[in-house]
C-alpha atoms as one frame of an Amber mdcrd trajectory, in Angstrom:
protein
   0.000   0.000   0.000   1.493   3.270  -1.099   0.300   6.560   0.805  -0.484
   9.805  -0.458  -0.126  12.621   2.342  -2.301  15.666   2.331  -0.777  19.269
   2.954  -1.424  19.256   6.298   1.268  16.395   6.337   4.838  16.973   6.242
   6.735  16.211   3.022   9.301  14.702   5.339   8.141  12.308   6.577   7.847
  10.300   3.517  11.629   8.836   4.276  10.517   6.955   7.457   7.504   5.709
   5.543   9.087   4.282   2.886   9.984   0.860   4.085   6.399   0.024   5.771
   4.891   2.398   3.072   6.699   1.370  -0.018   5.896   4.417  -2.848   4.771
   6.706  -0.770   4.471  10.029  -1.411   3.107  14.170  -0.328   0.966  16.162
  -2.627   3.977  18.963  -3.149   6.258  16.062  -3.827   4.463  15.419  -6.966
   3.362  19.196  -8.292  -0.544  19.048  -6.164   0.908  21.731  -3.520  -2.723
  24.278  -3.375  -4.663  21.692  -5.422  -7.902  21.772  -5.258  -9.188  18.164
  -2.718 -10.681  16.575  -6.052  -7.696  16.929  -8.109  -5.703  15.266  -5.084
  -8.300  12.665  -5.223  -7.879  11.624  -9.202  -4.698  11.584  -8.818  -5.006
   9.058  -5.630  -7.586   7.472  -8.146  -5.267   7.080 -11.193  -2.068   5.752
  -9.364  -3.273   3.367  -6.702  -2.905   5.630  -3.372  -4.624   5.938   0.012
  -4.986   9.478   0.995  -3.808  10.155   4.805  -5.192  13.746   5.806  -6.097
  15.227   8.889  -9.263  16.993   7.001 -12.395  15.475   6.854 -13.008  16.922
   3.225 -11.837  13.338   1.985 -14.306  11.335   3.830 -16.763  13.632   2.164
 -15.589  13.272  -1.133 -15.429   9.250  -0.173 -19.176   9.522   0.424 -19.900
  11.499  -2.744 -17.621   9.898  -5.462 -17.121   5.970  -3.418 -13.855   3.972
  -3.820 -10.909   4.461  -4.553  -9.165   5.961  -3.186  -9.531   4.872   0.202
  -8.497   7.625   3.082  -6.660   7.294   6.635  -8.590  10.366   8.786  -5.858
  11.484  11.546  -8.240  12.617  14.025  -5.134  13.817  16.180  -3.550  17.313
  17.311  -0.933  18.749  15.507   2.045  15.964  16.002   5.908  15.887  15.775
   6.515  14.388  12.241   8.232  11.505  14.539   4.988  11.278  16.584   2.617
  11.125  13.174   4.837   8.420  11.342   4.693   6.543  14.836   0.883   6.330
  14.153   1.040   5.437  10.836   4.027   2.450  11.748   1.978   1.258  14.659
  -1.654   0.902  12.863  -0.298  -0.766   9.942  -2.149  -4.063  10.411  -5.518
  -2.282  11.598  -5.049   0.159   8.675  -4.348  -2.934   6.123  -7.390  -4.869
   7.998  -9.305  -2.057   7.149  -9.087  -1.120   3.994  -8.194  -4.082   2.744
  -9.808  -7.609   4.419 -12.727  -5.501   5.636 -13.018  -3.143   2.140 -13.467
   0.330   4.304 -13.628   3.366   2.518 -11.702   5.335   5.619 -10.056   4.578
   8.355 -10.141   6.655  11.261  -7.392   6.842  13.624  -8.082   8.908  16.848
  -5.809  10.460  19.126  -7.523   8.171  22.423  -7.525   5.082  20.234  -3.849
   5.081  19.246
């Protein structure tokens, strides 16, 4: 599963990603930087990403337009990059379950359930 972090995710945290997260990626890493959310989400459509955000515009647009892309909701404060790729490390196998075995549209990680 490759990610696709929104804006209000660091580009840099990408590098720690990479080895749970092969392909992983940020919006300004690949020219979407001030995009409007539904070109962000053809481009998740077109090259096989899950968005991770910290908006709920995505679920929205996951209501509206369906699947894919699927969408990982950080329901959290504002988090050391260290702290946010600690969330993403650490739910892998509930995120996979998810989205994957159970065929969720978004997963939902919040701060008292990590």
């Amino acid at each position: 599963m490759k990610l696709l972090l929104d804006e209000n995710l660091s580009r840099r945290l990408v590098p720690f990603l990479q080895q749970a997260y092969p392909g992983s990626t940020q919006v300004a890493l690949v020219g979407l930087e001030a995009q409007q959310d539904i070109a962000i989400w053809e481009f998740a459509r077109a090259n096989a990403y899950v968005i991770v955000t910290r908006d709920a515009d995505f679920l929205e647009l996951s209501q509206l337009k369906g699947q894919p892309p699927q969408v990982i909701w950080l329901r959290t404060a504002n988090l050391s990059r260290a702290a946010t790729a600690g969330i993403l490390l650490n739910n892998q196998t509930r995120i996979e379950a998810a989205l994957f075995e159970g065929d969720e549209a978004c997963v939902e990680l919040i701060g008292a359930q990590l």
